[in-house]
C-alpha positions as CSV (number, residue, x, y, z in Angstrom):
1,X,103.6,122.0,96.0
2,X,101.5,120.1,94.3
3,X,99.0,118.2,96.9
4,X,97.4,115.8,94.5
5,X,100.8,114.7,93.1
6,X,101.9,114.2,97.1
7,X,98.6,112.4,97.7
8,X,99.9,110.1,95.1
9,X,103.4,109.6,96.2
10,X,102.3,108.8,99.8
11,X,99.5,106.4,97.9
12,X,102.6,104.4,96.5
13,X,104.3,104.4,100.1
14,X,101.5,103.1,101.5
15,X,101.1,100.4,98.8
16,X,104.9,99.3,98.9
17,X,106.3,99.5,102.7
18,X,105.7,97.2,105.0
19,X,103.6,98.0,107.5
20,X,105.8,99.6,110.5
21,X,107.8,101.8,108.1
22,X,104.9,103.7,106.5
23,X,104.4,105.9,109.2
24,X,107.9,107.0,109.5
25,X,108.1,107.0,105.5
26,X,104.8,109.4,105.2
27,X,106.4,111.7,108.0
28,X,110.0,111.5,106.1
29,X,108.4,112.3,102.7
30,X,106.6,115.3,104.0
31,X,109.7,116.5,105.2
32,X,111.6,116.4,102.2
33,X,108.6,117.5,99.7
34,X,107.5,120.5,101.8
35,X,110.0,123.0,102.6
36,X,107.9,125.1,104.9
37,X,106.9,122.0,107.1
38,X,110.2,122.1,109.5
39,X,109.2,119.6,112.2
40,X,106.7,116.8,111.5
41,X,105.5,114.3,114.1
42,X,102.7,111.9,114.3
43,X,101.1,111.9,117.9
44,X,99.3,108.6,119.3
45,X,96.8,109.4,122.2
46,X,97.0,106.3,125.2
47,X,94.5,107.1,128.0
48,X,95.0,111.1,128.6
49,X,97.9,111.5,126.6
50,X,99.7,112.1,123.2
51,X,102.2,110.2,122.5
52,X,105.2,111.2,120.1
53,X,105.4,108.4,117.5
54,X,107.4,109.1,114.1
55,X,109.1,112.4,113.3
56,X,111.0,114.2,111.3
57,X,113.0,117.6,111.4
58,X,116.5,118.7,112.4
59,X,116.2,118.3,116.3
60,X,114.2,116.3,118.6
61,X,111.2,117.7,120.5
62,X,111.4,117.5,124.0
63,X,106.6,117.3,124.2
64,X,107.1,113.2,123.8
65,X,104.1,113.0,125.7
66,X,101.4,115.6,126.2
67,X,98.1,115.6,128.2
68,X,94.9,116.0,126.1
69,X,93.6,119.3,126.2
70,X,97.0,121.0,126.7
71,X,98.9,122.9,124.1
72,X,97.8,123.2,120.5
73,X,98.2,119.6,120.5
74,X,96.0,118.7,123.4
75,X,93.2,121.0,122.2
76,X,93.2,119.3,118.7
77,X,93.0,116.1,120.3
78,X,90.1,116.6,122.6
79,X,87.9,119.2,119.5
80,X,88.7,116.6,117.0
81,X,89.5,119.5,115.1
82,X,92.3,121.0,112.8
83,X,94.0,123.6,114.6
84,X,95.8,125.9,112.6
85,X,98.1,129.2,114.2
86,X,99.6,131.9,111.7
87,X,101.8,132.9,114.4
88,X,102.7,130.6,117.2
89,X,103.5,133.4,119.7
90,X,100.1,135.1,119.8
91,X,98.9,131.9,120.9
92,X,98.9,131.4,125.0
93,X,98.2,127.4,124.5
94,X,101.6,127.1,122.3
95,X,103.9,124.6,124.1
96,X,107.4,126.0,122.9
97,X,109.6,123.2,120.9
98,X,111.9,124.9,119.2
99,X,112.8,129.0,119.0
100,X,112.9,129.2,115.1
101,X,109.3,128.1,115.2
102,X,106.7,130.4,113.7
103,X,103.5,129.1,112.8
104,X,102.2,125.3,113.5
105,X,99.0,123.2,112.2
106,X,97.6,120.1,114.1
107,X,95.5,117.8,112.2
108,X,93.8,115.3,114.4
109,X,93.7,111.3,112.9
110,X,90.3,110.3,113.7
111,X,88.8,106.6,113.8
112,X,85.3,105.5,114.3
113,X,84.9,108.9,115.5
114,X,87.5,108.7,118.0
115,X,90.5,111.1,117.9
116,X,93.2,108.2,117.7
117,X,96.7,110.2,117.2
118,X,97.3,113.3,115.1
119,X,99.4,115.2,112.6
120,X,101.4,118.0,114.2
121,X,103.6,120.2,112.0
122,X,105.7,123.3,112.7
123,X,107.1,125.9,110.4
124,X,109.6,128.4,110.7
125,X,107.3,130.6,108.8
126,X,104.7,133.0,109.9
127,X,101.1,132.0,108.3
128,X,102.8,128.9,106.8
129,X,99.4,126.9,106.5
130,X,96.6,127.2,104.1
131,X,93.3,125.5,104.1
132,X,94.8,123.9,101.2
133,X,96.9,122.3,103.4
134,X,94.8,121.5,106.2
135,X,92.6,119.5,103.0
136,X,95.6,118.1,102.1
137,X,96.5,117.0,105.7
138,X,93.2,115.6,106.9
139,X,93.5,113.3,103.3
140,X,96.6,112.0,105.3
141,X,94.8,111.5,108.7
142,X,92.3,109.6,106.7
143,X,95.0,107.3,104.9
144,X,97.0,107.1,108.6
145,X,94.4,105.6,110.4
146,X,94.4,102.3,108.8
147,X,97.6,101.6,110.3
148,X,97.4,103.0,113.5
């Protein structure tokens, strides 16, 4: 995929949506555009917890909530740091969603220096992230946070 042409294409979401679609419209895109991203969520943090916001993929999750800290979701949210696992089950903080899942990345959205919400995708593909991706992603956060 081409990142910079995405990078446009979510620029022109942002700049013709109304405001309380673009989330869900970012999230639907990336869905669509990247065929290794199987499950895509954006997770809002409210006191100690993530909160499941917009998603996309072919079932729901049943982690609509998750404590900072836990999971690969919970540590990304308290390092302020992209997380990225090549292969989920080698990873004891993995919270299971779905069986057919592989590999995952978690890209924190970050604010005035304060982890705000995050970026959490799964794959059904082992090593299914690059650092090219976790760029790309973290471009994202950046534009996400103005409307969170």
């Amino acid at each position: 995929m081409d990142y910079d042409k995405a990078l446009k294409e979510i620029s022109k979401i942002v700049l013709c949506n109304d405001k309380k679609n673009i989330l869900q419209e970012i999230v639907d895109y990336l869905f669509k555009n990247f065929k290794t991203y199987s499950w895509i969520g954006i997770y809002f943090v409210k006191d100690a917890d993530l909160i499941l916001g917009p998603w996309q993929g072919t079932n729901a999750t049943e982690h609509v909530r998750i404590p900072v800290g836990e999971g690969i979701c919970g540590s990304a949210a308290k390092s302020g740091k992209t997380e990225i696992v090549d292969d989920v089950s080698l990873d004891k903080r993995y919270l299971a969603c779905f069986i057919s899942t592989r590999s995952e990345i978690v890209v924190p959205i970050i604010k005035n220096g304060v982890v705000i919400g995050e970026i959490d995708i799964d794959s059904d593909f082992y090593n299914a992230f690059s650092k090219e991706d976790s760029i790309f992603l973290e471009k994202i956060a950046d534009i996400i946070k103005n409307f969170c």
